[in-house]
VOPAGU-2260 file (C-alpha; in pm, 1 decimal, decimal comma):
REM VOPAGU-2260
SITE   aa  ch    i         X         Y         Z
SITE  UNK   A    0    6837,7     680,9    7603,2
SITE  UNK   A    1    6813,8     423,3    7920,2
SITE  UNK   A    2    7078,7     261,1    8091,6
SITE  UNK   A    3    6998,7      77,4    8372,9
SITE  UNK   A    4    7287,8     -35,3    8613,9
SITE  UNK   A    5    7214,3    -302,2    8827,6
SITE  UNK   A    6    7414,9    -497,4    9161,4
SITE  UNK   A    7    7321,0    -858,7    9147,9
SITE  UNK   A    8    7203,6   -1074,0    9477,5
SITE  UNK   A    9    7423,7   -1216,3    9661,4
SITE  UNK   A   10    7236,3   -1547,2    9837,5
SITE  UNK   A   11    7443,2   -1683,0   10141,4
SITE  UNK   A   12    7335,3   -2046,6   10259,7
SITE  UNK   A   13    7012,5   -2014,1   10083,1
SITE  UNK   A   14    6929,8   -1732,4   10210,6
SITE  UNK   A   15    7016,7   -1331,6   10055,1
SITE  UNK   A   16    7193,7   -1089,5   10221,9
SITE  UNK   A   17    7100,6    -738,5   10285,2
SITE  UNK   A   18    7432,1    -513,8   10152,5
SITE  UNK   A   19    7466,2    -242,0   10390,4
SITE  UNK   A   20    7616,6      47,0   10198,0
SITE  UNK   A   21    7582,3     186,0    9835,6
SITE  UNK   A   22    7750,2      21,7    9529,3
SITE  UNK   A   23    8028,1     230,1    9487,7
SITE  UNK   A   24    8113,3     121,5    9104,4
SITE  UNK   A   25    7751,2     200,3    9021,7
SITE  UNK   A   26    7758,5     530,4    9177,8
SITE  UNK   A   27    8030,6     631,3    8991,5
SITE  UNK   A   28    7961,1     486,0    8612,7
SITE  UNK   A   29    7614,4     666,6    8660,4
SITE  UNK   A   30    7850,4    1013,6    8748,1
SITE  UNK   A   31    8047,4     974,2    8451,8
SITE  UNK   A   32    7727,7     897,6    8269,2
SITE  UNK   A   33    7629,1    1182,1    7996,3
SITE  UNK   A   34    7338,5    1373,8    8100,3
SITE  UNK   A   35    7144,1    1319,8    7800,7
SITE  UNK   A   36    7123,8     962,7    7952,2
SITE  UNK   A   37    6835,6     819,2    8185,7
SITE  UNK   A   38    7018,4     637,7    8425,9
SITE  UNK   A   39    6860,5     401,9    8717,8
SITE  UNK   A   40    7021,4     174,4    8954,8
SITE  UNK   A   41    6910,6    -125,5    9079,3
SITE  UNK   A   42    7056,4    -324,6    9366,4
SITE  UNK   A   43    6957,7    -630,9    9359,3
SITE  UNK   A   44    7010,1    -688,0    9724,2
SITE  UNK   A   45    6701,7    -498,7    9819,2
SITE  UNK   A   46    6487,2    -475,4    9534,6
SITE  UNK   A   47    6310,9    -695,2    9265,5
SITE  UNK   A   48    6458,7    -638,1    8875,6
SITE  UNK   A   49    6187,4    -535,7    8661,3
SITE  UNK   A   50    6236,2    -689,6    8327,5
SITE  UNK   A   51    5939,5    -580,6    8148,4
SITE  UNK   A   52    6056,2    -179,0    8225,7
SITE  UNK   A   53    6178,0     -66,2    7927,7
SITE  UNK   A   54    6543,7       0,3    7883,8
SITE  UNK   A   55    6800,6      17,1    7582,2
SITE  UNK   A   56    7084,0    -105,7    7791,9
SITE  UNK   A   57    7200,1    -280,6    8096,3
SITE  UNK   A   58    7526,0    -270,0    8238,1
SITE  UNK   A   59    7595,1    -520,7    8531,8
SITE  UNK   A   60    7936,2    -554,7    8756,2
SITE  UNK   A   61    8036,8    -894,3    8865,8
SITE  UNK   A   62    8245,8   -1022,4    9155,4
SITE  UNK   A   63    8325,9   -1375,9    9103,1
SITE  UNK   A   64    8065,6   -1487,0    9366,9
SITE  UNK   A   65    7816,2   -1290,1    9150,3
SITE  UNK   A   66    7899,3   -1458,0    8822,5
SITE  UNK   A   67    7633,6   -1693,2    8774,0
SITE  UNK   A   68    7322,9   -1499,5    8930,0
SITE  UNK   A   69    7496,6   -1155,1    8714,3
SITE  UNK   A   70    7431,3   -1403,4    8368,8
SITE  UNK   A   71    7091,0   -1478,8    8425,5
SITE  UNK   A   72    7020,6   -1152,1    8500,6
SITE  UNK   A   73    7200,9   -1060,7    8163,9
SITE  UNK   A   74    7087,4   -1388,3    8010,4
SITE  UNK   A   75    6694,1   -1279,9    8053,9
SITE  UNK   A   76    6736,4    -876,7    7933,3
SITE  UNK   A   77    6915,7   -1041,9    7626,6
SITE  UNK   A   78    6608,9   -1289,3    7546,0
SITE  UNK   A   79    6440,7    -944,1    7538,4
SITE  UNK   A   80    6615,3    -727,9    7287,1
SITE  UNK   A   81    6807,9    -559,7    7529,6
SITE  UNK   A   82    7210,6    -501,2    7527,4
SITE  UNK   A   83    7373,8    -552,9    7789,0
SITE  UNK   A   84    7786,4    -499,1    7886,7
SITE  UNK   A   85    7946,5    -656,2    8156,2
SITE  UNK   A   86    8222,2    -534,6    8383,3
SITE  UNK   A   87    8382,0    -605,1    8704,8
SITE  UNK   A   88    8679,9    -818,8    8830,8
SITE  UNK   A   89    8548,1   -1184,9    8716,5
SITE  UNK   A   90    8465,0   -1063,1    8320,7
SITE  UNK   A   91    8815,9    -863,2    8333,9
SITE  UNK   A   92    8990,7   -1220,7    8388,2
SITE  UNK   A   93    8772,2   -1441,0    8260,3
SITE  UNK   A   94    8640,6   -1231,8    7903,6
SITE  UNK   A   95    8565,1   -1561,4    7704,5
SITE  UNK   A   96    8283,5   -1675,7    7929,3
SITE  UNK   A   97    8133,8   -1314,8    8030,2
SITE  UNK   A   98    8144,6   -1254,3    7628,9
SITE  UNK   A   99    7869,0   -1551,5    7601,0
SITE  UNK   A  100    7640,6   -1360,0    7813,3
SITE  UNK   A  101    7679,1   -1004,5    7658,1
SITE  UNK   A  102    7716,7    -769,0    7388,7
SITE  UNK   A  103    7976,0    -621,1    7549,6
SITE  UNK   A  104    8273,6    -695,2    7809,5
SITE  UNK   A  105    8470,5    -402,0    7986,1
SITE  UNK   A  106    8819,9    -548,3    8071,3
SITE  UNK   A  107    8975,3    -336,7    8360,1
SITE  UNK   A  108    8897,8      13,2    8459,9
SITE  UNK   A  109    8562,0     173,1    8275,1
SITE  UNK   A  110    8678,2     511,3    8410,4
SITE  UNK   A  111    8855,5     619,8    8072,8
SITE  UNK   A  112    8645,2     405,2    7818,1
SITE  UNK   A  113    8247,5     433,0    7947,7
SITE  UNK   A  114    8167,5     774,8    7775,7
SITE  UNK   A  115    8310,2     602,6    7404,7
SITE  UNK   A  116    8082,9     268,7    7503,8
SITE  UNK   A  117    7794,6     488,8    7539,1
SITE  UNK   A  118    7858,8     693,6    7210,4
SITE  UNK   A  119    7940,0     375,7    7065,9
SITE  UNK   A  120    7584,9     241,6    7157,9
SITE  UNK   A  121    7424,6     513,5    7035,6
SITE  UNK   A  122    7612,5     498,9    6678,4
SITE  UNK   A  123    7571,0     153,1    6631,7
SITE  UNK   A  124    7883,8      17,3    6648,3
SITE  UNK   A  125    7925,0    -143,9    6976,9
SITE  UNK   A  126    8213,1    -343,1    6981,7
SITE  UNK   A  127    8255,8    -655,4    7179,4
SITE  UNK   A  128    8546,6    -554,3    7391,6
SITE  UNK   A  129    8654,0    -256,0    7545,3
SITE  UNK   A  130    8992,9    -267,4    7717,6
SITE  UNK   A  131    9170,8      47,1    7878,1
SITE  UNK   A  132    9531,0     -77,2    7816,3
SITE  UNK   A  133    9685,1     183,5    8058,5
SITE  UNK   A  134    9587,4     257,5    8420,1
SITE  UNK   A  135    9319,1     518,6    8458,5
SITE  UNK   A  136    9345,5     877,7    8507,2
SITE  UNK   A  137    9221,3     932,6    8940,0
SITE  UNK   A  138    9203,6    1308,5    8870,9
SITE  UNK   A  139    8854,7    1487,9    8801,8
SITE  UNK   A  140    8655,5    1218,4    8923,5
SITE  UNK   A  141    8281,1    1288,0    8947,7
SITE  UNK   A  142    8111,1    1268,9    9274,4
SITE  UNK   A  143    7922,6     923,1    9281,7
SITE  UNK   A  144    7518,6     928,6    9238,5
SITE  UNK   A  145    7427,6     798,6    9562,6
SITE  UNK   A  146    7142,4     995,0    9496,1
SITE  UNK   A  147    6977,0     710,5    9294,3
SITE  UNK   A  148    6994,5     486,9    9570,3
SITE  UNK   A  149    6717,3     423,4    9826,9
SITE  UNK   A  150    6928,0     524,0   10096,1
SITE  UNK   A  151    6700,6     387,5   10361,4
SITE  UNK   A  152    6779,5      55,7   10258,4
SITE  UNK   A  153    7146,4      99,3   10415,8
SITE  UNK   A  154    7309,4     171,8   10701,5
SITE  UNK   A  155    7461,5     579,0   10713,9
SITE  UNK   A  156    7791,5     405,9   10548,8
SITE  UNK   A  157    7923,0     571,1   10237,0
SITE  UNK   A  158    8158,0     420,8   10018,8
SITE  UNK   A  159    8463,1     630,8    9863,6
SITE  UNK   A  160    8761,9     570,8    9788,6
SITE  UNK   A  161    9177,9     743,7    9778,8
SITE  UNK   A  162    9406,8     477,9    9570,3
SITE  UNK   A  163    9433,4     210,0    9443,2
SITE  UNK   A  164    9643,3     -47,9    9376,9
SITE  UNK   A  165    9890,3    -217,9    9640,4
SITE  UNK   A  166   10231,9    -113,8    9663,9
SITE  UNK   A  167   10361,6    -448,6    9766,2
SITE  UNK   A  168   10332,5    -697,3    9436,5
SITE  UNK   A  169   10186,5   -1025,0    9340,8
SITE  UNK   A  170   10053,3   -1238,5    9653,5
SITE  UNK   A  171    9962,4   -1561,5    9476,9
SITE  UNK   A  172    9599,9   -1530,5    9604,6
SITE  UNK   A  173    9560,2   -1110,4    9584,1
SITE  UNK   A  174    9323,6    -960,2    9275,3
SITE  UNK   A  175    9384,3    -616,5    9329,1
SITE  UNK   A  176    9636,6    -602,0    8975,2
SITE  UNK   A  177    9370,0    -798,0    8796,5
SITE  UNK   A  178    9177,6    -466,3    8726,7
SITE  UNK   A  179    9424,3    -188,1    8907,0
SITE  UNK   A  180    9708,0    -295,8    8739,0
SITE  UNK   A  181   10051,9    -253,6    8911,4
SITE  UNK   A  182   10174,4       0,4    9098,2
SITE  UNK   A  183    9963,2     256,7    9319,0
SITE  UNK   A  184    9772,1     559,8    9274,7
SITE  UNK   A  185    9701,9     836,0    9420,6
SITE  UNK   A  186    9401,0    1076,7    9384,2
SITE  UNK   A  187    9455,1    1465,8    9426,5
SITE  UNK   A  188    9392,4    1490,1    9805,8
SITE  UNK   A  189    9192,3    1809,8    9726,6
SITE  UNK   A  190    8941,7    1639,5    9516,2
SITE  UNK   A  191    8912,4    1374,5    9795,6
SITE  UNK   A  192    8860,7    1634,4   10084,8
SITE  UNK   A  193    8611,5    1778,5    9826,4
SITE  UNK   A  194    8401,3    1463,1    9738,7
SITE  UNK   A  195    8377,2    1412,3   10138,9
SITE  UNK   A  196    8240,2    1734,6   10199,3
SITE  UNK   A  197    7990,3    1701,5    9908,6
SITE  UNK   A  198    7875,1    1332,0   10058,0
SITE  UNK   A  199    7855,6    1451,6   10398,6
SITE  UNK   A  200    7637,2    1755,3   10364,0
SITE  UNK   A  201    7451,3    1598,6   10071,4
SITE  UNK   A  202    7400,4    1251,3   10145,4
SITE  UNK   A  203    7462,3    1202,2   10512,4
SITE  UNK   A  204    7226,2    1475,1   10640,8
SITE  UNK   A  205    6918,8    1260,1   10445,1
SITE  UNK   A  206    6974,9     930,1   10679,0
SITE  UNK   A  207    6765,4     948,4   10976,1
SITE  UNK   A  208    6926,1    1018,0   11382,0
SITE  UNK   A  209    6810,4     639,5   11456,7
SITE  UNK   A  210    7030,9     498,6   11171,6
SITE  UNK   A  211    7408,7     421,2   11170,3
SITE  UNK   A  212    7659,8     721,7   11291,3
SITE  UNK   A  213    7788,9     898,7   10943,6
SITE  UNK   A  214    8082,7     699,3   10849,3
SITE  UNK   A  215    8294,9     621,6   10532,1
SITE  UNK   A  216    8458,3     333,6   10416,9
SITE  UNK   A  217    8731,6     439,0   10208,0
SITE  UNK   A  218    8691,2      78,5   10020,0
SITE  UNK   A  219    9118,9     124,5    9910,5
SITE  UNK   A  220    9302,0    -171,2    9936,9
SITE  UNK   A  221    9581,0      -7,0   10165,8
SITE  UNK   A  222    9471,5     319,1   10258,6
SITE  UNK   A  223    9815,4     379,5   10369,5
SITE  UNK   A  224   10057,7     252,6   10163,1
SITE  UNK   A  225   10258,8     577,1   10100,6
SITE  UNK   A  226   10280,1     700,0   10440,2
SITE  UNK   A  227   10342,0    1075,9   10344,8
SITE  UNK   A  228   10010,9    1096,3   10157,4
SITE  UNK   A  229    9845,5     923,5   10394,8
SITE  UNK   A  230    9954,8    1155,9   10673,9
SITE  UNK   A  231    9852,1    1427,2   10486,1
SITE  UNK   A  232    9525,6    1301,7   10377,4
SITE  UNK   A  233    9454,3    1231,0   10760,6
SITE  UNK   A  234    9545,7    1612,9   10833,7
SITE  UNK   A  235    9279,1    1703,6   10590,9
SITE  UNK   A  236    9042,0    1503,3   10698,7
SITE  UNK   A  237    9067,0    1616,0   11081,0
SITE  UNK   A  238    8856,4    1910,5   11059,3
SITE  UNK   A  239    8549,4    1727,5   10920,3
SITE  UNK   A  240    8492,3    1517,7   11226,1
SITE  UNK   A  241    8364,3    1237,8   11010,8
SITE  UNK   A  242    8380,5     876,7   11114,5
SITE  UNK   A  243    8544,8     634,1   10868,0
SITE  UNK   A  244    8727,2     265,5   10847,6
SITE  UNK   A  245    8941,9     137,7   10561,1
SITE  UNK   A  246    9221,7    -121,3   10519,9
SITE  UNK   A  247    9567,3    -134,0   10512,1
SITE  UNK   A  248    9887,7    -306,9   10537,0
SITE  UNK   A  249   10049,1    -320,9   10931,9
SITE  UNK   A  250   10403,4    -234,2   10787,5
SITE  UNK   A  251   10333,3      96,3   10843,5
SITE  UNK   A  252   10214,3      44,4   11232,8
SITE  UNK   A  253   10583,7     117,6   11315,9
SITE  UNK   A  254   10521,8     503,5   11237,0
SITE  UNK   A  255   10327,6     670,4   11513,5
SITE  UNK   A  256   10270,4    1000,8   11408,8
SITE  UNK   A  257   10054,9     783,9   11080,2
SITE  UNK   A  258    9855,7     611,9   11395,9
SITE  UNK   A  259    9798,3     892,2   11585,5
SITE  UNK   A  260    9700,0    1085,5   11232,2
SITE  UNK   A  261    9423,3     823,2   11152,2
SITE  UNK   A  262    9299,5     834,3   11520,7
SITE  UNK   A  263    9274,9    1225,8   11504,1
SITE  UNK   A  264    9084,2    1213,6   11161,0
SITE  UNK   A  265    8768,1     961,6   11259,9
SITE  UNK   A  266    8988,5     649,7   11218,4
SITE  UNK   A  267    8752,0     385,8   11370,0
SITE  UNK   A  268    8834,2      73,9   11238,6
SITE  UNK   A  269    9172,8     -90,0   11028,7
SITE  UNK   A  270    9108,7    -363,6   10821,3
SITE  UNK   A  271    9420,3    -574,7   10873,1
SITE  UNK   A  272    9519,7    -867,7   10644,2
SITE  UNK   A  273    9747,3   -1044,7   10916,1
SITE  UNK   A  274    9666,6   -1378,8   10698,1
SITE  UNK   A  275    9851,3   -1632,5   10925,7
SITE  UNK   A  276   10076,6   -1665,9   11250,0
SITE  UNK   A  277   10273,5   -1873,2   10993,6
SITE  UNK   A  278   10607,4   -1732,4   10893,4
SITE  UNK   A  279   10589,1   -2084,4   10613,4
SITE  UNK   A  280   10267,8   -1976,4   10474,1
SITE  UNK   A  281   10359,9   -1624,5   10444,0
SITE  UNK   A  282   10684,3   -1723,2   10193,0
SITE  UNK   A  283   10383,8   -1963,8   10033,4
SITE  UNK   A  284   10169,9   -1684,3    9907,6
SITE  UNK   A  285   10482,7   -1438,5    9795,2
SITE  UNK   A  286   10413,5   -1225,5   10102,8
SITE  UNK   A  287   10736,4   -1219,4   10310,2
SITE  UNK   A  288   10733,5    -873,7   10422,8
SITE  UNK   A  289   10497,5    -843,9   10722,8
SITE  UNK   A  290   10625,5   -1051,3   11036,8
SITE  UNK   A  291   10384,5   -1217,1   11262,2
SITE  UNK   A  292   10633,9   -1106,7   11582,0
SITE  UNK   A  293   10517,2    -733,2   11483,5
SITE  UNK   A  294   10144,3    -850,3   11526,7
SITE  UNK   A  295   10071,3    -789,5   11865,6
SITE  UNK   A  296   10266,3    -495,3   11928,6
SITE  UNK   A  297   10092,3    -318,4   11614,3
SITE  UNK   A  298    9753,5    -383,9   11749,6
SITE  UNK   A  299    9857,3    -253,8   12061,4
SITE  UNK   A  300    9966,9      41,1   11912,3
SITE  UNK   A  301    9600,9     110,5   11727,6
SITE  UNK   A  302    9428,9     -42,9   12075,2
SITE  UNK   A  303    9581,9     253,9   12263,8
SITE  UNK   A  304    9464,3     525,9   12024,5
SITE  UNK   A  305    9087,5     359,1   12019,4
SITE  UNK   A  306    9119,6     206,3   11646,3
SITE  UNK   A  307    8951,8     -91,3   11605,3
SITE  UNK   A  308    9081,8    -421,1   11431,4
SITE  UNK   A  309    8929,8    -656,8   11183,3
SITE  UNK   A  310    9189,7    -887,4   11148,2
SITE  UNK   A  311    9154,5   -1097,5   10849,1
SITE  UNK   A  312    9320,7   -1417,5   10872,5
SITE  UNK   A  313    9310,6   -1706,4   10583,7
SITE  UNK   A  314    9278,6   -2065,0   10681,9
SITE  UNK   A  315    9392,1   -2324,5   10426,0
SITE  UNK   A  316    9747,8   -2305,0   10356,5
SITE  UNK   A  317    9995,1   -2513,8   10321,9
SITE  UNK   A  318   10173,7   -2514,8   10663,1
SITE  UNK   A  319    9783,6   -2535,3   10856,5
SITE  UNK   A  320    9687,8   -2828,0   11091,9
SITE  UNK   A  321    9443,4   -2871,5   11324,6
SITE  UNK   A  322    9654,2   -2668,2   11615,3
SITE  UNK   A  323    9610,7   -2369,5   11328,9
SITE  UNK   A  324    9225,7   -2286,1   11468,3
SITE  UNK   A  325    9347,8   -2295,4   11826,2
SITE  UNK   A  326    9589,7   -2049,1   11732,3
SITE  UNK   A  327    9374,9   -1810,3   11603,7
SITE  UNK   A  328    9112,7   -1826,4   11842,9
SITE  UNK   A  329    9381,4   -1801,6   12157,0
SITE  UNK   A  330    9553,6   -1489,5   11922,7
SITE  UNK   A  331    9231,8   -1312,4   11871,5
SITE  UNK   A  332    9091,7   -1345,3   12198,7
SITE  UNK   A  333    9420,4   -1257,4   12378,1
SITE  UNK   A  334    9487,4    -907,0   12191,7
SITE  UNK   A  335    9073,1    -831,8   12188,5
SITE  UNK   A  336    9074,5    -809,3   11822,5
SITE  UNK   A  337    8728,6    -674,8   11749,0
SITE  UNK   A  338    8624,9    -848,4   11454,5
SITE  UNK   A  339    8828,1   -1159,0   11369,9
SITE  UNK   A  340    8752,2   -1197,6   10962,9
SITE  UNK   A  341    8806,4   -1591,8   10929,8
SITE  UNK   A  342    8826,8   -1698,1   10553,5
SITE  UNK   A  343    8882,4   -1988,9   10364,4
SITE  UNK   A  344    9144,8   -1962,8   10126,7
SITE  UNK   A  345    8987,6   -1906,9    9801,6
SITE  UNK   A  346    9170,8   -1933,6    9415,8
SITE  UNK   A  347    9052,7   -1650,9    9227,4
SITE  UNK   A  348    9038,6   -1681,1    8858,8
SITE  UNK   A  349    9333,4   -1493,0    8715,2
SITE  UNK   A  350    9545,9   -1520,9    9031,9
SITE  UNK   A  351    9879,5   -1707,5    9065,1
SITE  UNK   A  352    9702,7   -1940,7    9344,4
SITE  UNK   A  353    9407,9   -2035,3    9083,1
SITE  UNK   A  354    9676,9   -2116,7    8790,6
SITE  UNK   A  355    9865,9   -2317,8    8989,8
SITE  UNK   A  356    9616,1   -2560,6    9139,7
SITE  UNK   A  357    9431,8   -2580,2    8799,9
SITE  UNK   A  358    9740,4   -2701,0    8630,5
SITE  UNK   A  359    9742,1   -2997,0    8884,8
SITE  UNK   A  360    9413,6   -3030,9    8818,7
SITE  UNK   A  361    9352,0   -2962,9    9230,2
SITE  UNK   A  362    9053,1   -2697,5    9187,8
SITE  UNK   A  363    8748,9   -2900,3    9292,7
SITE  UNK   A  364    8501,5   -2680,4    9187,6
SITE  UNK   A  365    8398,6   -2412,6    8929,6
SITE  UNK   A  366    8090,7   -2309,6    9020,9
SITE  UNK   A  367    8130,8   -1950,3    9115,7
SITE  UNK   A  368    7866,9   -1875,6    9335,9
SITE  UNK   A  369    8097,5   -2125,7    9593,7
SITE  UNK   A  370    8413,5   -1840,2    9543,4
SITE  UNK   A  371    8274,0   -1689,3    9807,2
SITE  UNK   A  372    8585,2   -1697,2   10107,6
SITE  UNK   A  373    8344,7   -1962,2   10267,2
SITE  UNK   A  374    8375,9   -2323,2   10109,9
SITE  UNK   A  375    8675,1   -2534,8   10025,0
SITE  UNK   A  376    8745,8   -2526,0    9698,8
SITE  UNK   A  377    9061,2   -2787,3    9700,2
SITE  UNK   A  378    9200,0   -3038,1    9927,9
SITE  UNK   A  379    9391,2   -2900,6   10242,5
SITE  UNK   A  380    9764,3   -3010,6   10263,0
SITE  UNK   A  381    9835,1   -3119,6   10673,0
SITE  UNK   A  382    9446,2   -3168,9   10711,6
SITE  UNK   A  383    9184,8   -3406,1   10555,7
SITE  UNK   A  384    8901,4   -3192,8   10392,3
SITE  UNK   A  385    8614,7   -3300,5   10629,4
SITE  UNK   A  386    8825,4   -3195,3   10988,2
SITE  UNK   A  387    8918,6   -2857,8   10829,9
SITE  UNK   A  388    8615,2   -2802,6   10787,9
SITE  UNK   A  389    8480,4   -2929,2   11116,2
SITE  UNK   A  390    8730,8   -2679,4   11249,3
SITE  UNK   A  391    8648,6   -2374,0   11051,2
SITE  UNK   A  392    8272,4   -2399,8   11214,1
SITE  UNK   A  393    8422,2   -2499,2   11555,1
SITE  UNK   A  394    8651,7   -2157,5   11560,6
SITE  UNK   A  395    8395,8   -1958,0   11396,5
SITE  UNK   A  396    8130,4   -2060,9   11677,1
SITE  UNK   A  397    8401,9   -2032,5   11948,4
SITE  UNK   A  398    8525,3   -1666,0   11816,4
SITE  UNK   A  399    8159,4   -1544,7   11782,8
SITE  UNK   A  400    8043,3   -1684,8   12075,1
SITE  UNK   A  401    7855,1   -1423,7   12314,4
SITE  UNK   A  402    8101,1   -1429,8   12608,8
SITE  UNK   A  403    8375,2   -1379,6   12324,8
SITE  UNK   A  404    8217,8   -1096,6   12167,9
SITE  UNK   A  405    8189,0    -937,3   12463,6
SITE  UNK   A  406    8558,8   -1008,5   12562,6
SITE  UNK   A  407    8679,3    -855,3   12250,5
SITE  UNK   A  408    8488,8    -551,6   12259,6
SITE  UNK   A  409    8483,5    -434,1   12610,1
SITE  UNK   A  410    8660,3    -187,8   12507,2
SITE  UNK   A  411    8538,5    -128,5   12205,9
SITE  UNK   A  412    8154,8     -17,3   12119,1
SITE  UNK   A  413    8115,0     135,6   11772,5
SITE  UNK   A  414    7790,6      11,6   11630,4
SITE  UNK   A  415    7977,5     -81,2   11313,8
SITE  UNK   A  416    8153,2    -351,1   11488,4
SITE  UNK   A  417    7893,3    -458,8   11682,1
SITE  UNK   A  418    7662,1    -539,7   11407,1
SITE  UNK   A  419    7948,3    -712,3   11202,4
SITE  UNK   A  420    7995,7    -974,5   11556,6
SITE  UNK   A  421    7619,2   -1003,9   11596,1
SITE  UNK   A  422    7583,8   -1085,1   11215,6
SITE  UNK   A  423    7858,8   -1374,6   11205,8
SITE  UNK   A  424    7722,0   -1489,6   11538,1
SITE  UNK   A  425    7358,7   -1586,9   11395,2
SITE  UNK   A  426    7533,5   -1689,0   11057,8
SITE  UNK   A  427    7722,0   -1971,3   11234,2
SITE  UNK   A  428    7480,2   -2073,0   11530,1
SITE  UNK   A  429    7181,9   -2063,4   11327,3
SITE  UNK   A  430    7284,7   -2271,4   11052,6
SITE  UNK   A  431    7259,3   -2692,9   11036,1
SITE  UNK   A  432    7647,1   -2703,9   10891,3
SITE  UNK   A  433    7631,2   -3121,7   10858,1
SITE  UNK   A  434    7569,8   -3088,3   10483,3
SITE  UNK   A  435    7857,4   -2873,3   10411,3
SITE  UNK   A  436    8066,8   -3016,1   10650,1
SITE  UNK   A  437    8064,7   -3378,8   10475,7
SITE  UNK   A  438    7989,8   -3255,9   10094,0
């Protein structure tokens, strides 16, 4: 039997863009594959989809951003004969329109429920639904097939991931329970300290000298949010002398021996979702515990250890104006945050946010492909539409000007953030932005 797994394109004002690590969800339904199975992967991103090879099923994973391109893809293998299932975040929430596009939806985790889809297939009695109505098992994981990836096509970045799940509840915009569910898991430290040694002397020693240093991206949501099994992942992970970034909440910045942990263990970069210098929009979203006073002094702390920060802040809520930009820009500049992540605040289907504004009938668009963190999907509250988004481009030009890059990271060189600046840099000074700007 053949079961081809395949990572749609992403296209990003007209143009695609080049993923630059491994599709961890692939990787791991082709590990908990059956061996009796032919399995191929295809992403998307750097290769064309050949229709005519022959294949008995297809499985695809959608992001909401992915939606539309993901049910052509499955739209087109269908007109052939062949079956495909859908998965991912945007089928989980939104089942009814994913089922028109396949002969088969996965709602939630696939770790517990792929193996009886398969053996399902194979029987005959695929069903059209396949829910796992209790958080997945994170013990005896396989090691994800990175080995049917073209490696060459990314940079030496390898997805893998600890827990999952957020400790911290329902922010009206946040995903993450969606698919995780509540609560937060752990896997078996051992297992994880395993599955890095295996990637590292398997799959890191094939990238070429010239490429990327090895790093992983532990891809959690918030790597750290129980500090004890943090700390002692970090201890485990010292002797390895890996390179890695993740993401994680700044509550736990108050605990220095969890800083100084990460920095001993490769810690090169925090992902930090400081979301406004708002105290009012905080309360907005349902996310009243971190306080914006802590910011600066938690950045500090990372600064002085040599961590990194990609602070990710969303623009579009209810207490922004047009001072909000200026804010950012003199905040980010002023601490030397390496990689300001600047997003549009997006309603997700599923989410609290989405509900909300589509019961006012405020959600201006549907068209997934535009659920990207990058247009305006509803009117602005202290703001008319077309100056928000005149300042969104201003403060994205401003914050990835040249002389700002090289403010922010003087201090700072790891080629991972370096590319990341360079990339937004050309996205937003090589772009006409008229035509969004007054859409």
């Amino acid at each position: 039997m053949r079961l081809k797994l395949i990572a749609p394109q992403y296209v990003l004002q007209g143009k695609k863009v080049k993923e630059v690590f491994p599709h961890l969800t692939l990787a791991y339904l082709a590990a908990l594959t059956p061996p009796e199975w032919e399995v191929t992967v295809i992403d998307e991103n750097h290769e064309e989809i050949d229709f005519d090879e022959v294949v008995d099923i297809v499985g695809i994973s959608i992001y909401t951003y992915l939606a539309n391109r993901a049910y052509a893809i499955a739209d087109e293998y269908r007109r052939r004969g062949v079956t495909v299932v859908l998965g991912g975040i945007h089928p989980t929430v939104m089942r009814e329109e994913a089922s028109q596009h396949a002969d088969a939806v996965v709602v939630g985790e696939a770790e517990s429920i792929w193996t009886d889809l398969l053996a399902d297939f194979k029987a005959g009695s695929l069903k059209r639904i396949y829910r796992n109505h209790h958080p997945c098992d994170l013990t005896n994981l396989p090691t994800p097939r990175f080995d049917l990836f073209d490696l060459s096509n990314y940079f030496n970045v390898f997805p893998l991931f600890v827990t999952r799940g957020c400790p911290y509840g329902d922010c009206n915009y946040c995903s993450i329970s969606l698919t995780a569910g509540k609560g937060y898991r752990k896997r078996p430290i051992s297992e994880v300290i395993n599955e890095v040694t295996i990637v590292k002397e398997r799959f890191m020693s094939q990238k070429p000298s010239a490429t990327m240093p090895d790093l992983i991206f532990f891809v959690d949501d918030n790597i750290w949010g129980d500090v004890s099994y943090a700390k002692e992942l970090f201890r485990g992970l010292i002797p390895f002398h890996i390179g890695w970034f993740s993401q994680g909440s700044i509550l736990p910045c108050h605990d220095e021996e969890l800083l100084k942990l990460a920095a001993e263990s490769g810690c090169q970069l925090m992902l930090l979702g400081l979301e406004t210098l708002h105290p009012g929009n905080l309360s907005a979203i349902n996310k009243s515990f971190p306080d914006p006073s802590f910011y600066e002094e938690a950045i500090a702390r990372l600064h002085q250890l040599h961590i990194g920060i990609q602070g990710s802040f969303m623009l579009g809520l209810p207490e922004d104006d047009v001072n909000t930009f200026d804010s950012i820009y003199d905040f980010s500049v002023r601490n030397e945050i390496e990689y300001p992540n600047l997003f549009i605040l997006t309603p997700f289907p599923g989410t609290l946010l989405y509900n909300s504004l589509e019961s006012e009938g405020k959600v201006l668009s549907k068209e997934w492909c535009r659920y990207d963190f990058r247009n305006l999907l509803f009117e602005p509250v202290r703001i008319t539409r077309k100056k928000f988004k005149e300042a969104f481009i201003e403060l994205n030009r401003r914050i990835f000007s040249t002389e700002c890059i090289e403010h922010r990271l003087k201090n700072c060189k790891h080629f991972w953030i370096e590319h990341s600046n360079t990339f937004r840099h050309k996205y937003f000074y090589h772009h006409d932005w008229n035509a969004w700007i007054n859409e």
